[in-house]
C-alpha positions in Angstrom: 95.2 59.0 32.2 95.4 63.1 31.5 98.0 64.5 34.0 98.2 68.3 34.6 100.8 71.1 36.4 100.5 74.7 36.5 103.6 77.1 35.1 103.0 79.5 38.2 104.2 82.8 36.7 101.7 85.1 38.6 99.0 86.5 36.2 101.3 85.2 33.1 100.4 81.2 34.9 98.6 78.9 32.9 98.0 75.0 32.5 99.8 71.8 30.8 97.6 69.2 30.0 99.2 66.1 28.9 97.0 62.9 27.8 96.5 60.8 24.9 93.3 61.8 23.4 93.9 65.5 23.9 93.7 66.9 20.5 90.4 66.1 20.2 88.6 68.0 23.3 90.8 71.4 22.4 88.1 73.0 20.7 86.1 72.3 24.2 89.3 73.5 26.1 89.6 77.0 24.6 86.2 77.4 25.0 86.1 76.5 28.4 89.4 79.0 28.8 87.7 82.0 26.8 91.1 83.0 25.7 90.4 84.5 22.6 87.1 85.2 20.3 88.6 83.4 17.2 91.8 81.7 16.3 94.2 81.3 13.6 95.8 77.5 13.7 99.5 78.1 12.3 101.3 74.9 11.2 104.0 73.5 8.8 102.7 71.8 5.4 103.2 68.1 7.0 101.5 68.7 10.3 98.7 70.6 9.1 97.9 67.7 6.6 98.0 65.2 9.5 96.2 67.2 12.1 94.9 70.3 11.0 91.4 69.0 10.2 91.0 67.5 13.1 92.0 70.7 15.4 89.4 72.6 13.3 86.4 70.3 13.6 87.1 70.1 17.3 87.1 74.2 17.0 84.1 74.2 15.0 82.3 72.1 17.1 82.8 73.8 20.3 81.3 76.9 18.3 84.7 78.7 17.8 85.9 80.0 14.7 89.3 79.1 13.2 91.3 79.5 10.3 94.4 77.5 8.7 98.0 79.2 7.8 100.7 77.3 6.8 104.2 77.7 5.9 106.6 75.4 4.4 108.3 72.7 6.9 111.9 73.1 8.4 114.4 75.0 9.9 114.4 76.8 6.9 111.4 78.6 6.9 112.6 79.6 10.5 113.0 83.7 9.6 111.2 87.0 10.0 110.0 87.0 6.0 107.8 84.0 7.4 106.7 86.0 10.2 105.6 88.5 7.8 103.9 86.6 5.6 101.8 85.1 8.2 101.1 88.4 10.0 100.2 89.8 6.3 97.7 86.3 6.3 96.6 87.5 9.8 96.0 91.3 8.6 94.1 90.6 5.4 91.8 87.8 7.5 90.8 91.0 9.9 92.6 89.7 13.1 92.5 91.6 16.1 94.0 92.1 19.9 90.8 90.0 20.6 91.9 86.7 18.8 94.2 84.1 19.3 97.3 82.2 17.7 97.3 78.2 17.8 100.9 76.8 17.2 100.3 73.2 15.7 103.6 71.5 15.1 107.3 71.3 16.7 109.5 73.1 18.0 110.5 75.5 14.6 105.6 76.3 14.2 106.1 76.9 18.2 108.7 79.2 17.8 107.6 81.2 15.1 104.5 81.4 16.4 105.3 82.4 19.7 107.0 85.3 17.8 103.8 86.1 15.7 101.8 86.4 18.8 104.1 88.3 20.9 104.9 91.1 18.0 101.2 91.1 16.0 99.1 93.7 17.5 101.9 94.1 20.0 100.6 91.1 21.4 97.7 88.6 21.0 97.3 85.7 23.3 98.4 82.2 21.5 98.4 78.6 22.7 100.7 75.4 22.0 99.9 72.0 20.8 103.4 70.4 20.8 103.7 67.3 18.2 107.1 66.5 18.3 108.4 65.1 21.5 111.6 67.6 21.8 108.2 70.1 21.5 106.5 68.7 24.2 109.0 68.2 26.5 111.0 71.2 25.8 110.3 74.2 23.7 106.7 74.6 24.1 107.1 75.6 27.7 108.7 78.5 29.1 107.9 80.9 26.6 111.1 81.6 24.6 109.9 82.4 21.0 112.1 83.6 18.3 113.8 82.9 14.4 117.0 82.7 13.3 118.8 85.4 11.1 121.7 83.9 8.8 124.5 85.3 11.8 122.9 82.5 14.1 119.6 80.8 15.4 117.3 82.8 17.2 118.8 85.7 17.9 115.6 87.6 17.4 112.8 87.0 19.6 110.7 87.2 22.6 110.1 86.1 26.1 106.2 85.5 25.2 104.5 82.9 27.5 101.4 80.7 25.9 97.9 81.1 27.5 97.8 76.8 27.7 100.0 74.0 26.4 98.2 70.6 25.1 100.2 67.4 24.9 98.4 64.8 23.1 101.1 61.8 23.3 99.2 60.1 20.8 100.4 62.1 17.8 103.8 60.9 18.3 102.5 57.6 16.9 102.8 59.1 13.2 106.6 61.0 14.3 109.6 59.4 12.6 111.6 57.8 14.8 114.8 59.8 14.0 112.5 63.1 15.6 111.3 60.5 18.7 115.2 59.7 19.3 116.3 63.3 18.9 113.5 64.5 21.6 115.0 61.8 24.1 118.5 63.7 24.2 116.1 66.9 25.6 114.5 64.1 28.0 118.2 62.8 28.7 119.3 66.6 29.5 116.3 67.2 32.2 117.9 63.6 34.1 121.9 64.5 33.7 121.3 67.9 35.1 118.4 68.0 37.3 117.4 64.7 38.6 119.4 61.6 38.9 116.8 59.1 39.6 115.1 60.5 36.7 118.1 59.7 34.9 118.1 56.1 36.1 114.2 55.4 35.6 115.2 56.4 31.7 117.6 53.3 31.8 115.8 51.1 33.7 112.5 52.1 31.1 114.4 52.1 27.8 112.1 49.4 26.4 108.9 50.7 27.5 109.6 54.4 26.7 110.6 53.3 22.6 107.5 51.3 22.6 105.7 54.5 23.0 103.7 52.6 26.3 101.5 55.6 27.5 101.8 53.6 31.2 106.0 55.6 30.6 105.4 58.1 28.1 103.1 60.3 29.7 104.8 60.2 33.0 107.9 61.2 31.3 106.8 63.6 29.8 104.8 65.3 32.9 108.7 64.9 34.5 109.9 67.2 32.2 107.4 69.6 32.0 107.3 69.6 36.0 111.1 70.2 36.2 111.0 73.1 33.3 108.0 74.7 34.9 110.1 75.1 38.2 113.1 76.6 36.5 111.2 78.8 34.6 109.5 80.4 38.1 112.2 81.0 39.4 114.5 82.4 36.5 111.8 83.4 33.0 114.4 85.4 31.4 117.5 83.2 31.7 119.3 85.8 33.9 121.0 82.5 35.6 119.4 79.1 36.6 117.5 79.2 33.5 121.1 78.4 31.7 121.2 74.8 33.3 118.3 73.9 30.4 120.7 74.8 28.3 123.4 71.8 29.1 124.8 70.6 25.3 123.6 73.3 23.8 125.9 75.4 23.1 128.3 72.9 21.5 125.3 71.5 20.4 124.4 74.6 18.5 128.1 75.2 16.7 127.4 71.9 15.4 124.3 72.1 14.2 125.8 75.2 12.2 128.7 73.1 11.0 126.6 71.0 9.7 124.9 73.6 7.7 121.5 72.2 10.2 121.4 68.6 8.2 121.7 67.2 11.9 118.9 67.3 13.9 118.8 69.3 17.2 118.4 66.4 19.5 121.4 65.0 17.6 123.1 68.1 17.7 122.9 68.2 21.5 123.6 64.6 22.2 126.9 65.1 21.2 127.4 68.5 23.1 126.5 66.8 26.6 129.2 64.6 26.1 131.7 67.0 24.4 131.0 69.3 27.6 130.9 66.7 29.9 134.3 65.3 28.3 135.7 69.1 29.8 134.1 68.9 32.9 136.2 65.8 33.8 139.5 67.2 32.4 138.5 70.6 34.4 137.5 68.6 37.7 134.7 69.9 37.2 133.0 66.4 37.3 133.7 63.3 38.5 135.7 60.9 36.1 132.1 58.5 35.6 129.6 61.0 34.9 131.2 60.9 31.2 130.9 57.7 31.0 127.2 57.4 32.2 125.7 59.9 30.1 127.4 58.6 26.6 126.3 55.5 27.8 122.2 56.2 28.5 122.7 58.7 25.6 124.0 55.3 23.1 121.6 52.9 24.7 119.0 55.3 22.9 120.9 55.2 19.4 122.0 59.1 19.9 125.1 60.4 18.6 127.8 61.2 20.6 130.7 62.6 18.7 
């Protein structure tokens, strides 16, 4: 049941492939894609315990060479002395303009690898394998790749865009359902401000979606990708339609600060739809119900919403 789409960004394009089952053929893939001569699979302590091996024996057996770094897990490890640790890890393996970054993990081992690749060698080519579903459906395509400095988060980075993104949906089996709800507020965001029958199908599918059915969950996913993919062609760099993707993020982002980042994102940005929305209505900006809807599909899922 594998679904693909294309990010068409001219000779910067490349694939999504989204399946359950995926994580095992990616060895095969980047073969296939002769995107780099070797790799270096970068992942968080957790993740690379759950899924590590397995990425490297599908490497190995497609004939490819790849080896592990880690770093500790969290928003915490999100800075540039991580950055330089791994590109010191990189330097003393012998790593070249020829080989190529793997990001294993969410959305903090996308970022800072999407960083790594973009600044190491002033540029090697690196690929995503989301796990997290805000990952998968969010911060794995595009291309924004950054850290955060104690002034704010990510406010150094890159526009870098991956060679290929793999979404294997059956990884977020082993995800705690705290990260599964917080990735539905991204999903959420895609349906209040791009498509409103999206928005409805996430209603009427509530069930089905938290049961993890594939028969919903890759679909939904594909959505999102699909409606991320076309914002990013038209607007890479966020000089203006880009900033729709960004709906609850802002207040979303002052309270994930306020809370010294002990609330998830997803959490984070629940409440900051409705907190914005909540102006919208008193600006007549929006319509008195749209409030109301989104607090409502946002609660149906157990997010937060002040």
């Amino acid at each position: 049941m594998e679904q693909t789409l294309q990010v068409g960004l001219g000779e910067r394009s490349y694939p999504i492939s989204i399946g359950s089952g995926v994580l095992d053929s990616i060895g095969n893939r980047l073969r296939a894609a002769n995107i780099a001569k070797r790799y270096a699979l970068i992942s968080d302590d957790q993740v690379a315990g759950l899924y590590g091996a397995r990425v490297l024996q599908s490497l190995s057996d497609a004939g490819l060479s790849c080896e592990l770094l880690t770093f500790p897990h969290g928003e915490i490890s999100k800075h540039l002395q991580t950055i330089g640790d791994l590109a010191s890890g990189l330097a003393e393996r012998g790593f070249d303009r020829k080989d190529g970054l793997i990001a294993l993990g969410g959305g903090v081992t996308g970022d800072i690898t999407g960083f790594l690749a973009a600044i190491y060698m002033r540029g090697i080519p690196f690929v995503q394998v989301p796990t997290t579903l805000l990952a998968q459906v969010d911060s794995s395509v595009g291309g924004k790749t950054g850290v955060d400095i104690p002034q704010g988060k990510n406010l150094i980075g890159a526009f870098y865009q991956p060679k290929a993104v793999f979404i294997d949906t059956e990884v977020l089996g082993t995800l705690a359902s705290t990260e599964f709800i917080g990735g539905m507020a991204e999903v959420i965001k895609y349906g209040a401000s791009i498509d409103a029958d999206f928005f409805a199908w996430l209603g009427e599918n509530r069930q089905a979606i938290l049961a993890l059915e594939p028969s919903c969950i890759i679909p939904m996913i594909r959505r999102c990708c699909e409606m991320k993919a076309t914002v990013v062609e038209q607007d890479e760099r966020e000089g203006g339609l880009r900033r729709i993707l960004n709906f609850g993020h802002t207040i979303g982002h002052a309270v994930e600060a306020a809370s010294g980042y002990q609330l998830i994102h997803g959490f984070a940005v629940a409440i900051g739809m409705v907190a914005v929305t909540e102006l919208a209505v008193k600006s007549g900006l929006a319509a008195s119900g749209v409030a109301g809807s989104i607090r409502e599909l946002l609660e149906a899922y157990e997010l937060p919403t002040a």
